[in-house]
C-alpha positions in Angstrom: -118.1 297.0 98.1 -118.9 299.0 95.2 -114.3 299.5 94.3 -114.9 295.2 94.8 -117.4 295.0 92.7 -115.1 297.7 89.7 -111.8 295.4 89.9 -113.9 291.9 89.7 -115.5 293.7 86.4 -112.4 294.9 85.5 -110.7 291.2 86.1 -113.3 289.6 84.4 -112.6 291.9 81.4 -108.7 291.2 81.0 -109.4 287.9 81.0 -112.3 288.0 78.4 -109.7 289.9 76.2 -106.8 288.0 76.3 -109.0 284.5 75.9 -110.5 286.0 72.6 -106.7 286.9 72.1 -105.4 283.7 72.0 -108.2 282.0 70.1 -107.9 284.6 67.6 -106.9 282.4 64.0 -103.4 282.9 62.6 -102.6 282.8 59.0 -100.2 279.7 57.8 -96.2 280.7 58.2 -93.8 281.1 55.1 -91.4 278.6 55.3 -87.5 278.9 53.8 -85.8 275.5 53.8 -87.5 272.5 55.0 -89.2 272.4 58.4 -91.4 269.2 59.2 -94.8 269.8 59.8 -95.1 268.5 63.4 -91.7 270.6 64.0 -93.4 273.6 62.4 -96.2 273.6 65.0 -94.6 273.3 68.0 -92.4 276.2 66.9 -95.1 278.6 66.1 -97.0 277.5 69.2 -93.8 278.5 71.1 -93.2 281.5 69.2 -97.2 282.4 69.7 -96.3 281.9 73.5 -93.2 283.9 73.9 -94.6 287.0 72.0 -97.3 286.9 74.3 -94.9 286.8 77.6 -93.1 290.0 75.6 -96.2 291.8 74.9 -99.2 291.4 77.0 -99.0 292.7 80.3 -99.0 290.3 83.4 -102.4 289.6 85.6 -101.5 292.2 88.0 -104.1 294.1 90.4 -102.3 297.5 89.1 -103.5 297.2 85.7 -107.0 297.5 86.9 -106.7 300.8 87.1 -104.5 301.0 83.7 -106.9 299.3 81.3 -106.1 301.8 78.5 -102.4 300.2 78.8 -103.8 296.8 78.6 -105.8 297.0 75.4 -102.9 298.8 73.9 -101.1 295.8 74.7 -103.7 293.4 73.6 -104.2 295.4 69.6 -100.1 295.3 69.3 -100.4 291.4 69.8 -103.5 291.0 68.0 -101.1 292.8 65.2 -98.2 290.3 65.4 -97.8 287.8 63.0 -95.8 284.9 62.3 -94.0 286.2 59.0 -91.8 283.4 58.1 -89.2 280.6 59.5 -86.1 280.0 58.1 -84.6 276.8 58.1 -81.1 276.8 58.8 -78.1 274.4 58.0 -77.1 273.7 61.4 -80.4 272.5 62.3 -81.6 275.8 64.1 -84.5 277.9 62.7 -84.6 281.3 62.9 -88.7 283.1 62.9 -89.5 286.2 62.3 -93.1 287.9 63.4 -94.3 291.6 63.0 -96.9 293.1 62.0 -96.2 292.8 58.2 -93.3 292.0 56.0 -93.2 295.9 54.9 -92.9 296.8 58.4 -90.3 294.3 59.4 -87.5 296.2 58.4 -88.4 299.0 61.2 -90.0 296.9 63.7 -89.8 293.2 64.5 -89.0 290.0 66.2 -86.9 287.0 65.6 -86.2 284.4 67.4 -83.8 281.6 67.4 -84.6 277.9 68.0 -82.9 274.7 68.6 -84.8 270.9 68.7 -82.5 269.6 71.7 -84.6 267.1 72.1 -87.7 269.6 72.4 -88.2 273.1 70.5 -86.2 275.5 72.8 -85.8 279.1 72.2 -82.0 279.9 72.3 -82.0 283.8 71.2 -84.6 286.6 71.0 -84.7 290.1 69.8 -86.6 293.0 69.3 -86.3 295.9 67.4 -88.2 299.1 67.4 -85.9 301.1 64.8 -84.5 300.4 61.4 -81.0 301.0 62.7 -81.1 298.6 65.2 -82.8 295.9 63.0 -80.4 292.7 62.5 -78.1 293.8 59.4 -78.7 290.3 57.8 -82.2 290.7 57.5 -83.5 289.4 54.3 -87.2 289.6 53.7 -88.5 286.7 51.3 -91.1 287.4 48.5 -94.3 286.3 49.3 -95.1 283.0 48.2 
């Protein structure tokens, strides 16, 4: 009763985490190019989405007993930020997110999307070194 009564508490935790997680406010994105309003939305609430798929861990009994791992997890995505969107001419738009534009160069995410007819992501990567970092990278001045 009493290892029942640890892993409820332990749920009940996770979950109180990664709700104050998600209703954390983000800051407004950097926009290169034009991006409608409406458009720019829906792509940050699908960015917002997928870097939470690639960084918080899954609601999974094991990480009960791994909680250390799973605030980790939940500080590096409380770090993330949308850092700017780049409109480009074939209609895709390219966002980056990190944890600052200073940063970006060594560690980040982009990811492509495509409006077909709904905001679908059609590329993704992550870096962790600034040799691996996309070599076309260009970091705008802050507005």
């Amino acid at each position: 009763m009493r290892r029942g009564k640890f892993i409820a508490v332990g749920v009940l935790a996770m979950i109180a985490l990664v709700s104050v997680v998600c209703l954390y406010p983000v800051h407004r994105t950097q926009v290169i190019g034009k991006i409608a309003p409406d458009d720019l939305d829906d792509i940050e609430r699908i960015v917002r989405h997928e870097l939470r798929f690639w960084i918080l861990p899954k609601l999974e009994w094991d990480n009960v007993y791994h909680l250390d791992y799973v605030v980790r997890s939940v500080r590096e995505y409380e770090a993330q930020r949308i850092l700017w969107a780049e409109a480009k001419p074939d209609g895709s738009v390219e966002v980056f997110a990190g944890v600052s534009k200073s940063v970006i160069l060594s560690e980040g995410h982009v990811f492509d999307l495509r409006k077909q007819p709904k905001w679908e992501v059609t590329g993704y990567a992550y870096w962790a070194s600034s040799n691996v970092a996309p070599h076309d990278i260009h970091v705008p001045p802050s507005p």
